[in-house]
C-alpha positions in Angstrom: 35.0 10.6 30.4 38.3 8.9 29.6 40.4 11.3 31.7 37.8 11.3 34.7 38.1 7.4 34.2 42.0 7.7 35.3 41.3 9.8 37.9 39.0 7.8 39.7 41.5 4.7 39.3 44.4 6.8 40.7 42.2 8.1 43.6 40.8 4.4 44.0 44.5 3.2 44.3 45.6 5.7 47.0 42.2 4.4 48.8 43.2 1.4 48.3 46.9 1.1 49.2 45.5 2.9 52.6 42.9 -0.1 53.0 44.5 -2.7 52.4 46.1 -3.9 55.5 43.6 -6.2 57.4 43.4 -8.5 60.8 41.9 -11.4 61.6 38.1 -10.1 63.3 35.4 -9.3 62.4 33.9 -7.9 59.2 30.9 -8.5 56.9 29.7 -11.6 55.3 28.6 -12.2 51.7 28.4 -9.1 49.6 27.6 -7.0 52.7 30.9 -4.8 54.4 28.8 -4.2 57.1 28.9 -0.6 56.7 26.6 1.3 55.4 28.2 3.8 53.6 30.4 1.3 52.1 27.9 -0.9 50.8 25.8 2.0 49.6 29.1 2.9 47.3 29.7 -0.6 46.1 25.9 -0.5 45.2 25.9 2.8 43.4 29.1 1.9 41.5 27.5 -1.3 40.2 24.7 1.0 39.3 26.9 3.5 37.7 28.7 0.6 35.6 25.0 -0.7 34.6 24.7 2.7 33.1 27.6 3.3 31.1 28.9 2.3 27.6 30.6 -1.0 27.4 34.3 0.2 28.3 33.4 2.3 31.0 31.3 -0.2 32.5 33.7 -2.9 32.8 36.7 -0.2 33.9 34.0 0.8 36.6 33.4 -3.0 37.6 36.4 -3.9 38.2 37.5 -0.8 40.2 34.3 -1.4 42.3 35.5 -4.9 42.9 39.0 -3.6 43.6 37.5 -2.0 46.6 35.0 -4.5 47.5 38.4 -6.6 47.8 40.3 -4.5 50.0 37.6 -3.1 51.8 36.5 -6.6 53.1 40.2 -6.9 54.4 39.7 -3.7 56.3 36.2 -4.4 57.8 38.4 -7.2 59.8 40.0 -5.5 61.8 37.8 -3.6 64.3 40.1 0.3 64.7 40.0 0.4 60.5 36.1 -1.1 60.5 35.6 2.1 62.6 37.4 4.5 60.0 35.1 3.2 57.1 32.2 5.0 56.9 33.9 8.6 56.5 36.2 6.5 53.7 33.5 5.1 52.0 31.2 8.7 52.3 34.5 10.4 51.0 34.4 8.0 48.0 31.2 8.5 46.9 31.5 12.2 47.4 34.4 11.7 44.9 33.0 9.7 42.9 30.0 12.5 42.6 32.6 14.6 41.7 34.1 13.0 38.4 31.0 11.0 37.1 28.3 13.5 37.6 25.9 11.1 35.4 25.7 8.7 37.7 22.9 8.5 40.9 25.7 8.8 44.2 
């Protein structure tokens, strides 16, 4: 589990480093991205870290709030808004992927 854990935070840091530049419209409110597939993800990995021992739980949180972060930056501007939804489907295919014992 450990070494899937470092996987996901190395691919959740390329994500991010690609999502992190934002502008100054639009984007969602509250806990919602307005995006489907990208609240969807935040949802299962709160779900996921609900699940899991202690350690992972918290490593899992705070990557999902990692995105959350940058994400919210992204949904801003309107050109990467539109590029969302395949990021966030990607990332929960990924996620899939290296926790299988999780609901994605």
């Amino acid at each position: 589990m450990t070494k899937n854990l470092m996987f996901v935070f190395a691919l959740s840091a390329s994500v991010f480093a690609g999502c992190s530049k934002g502008g100054d419209k639009g984007g969602g409110g509250g806990d919602s991205l307005g995006v489907a597939e990208c609240d969807a993800y935040l949802d299962k990995m709160a779900a996921c870290a609900k699940k899991s021992d202690k350690t992972t739980g918290e490593q899992l949180t705070k990557m999902r709030d990692m995105m959350a972060n940058a994400w919210k930056d992204s949904v801003k501007d309107p050109e990467q808004k539109k590029e969302m939804p395949r990021v966030c489907t990607t990332a929960i295919a990924d996620m899939k992927k290296q926790i299988p014992t999780c609901d994605w």
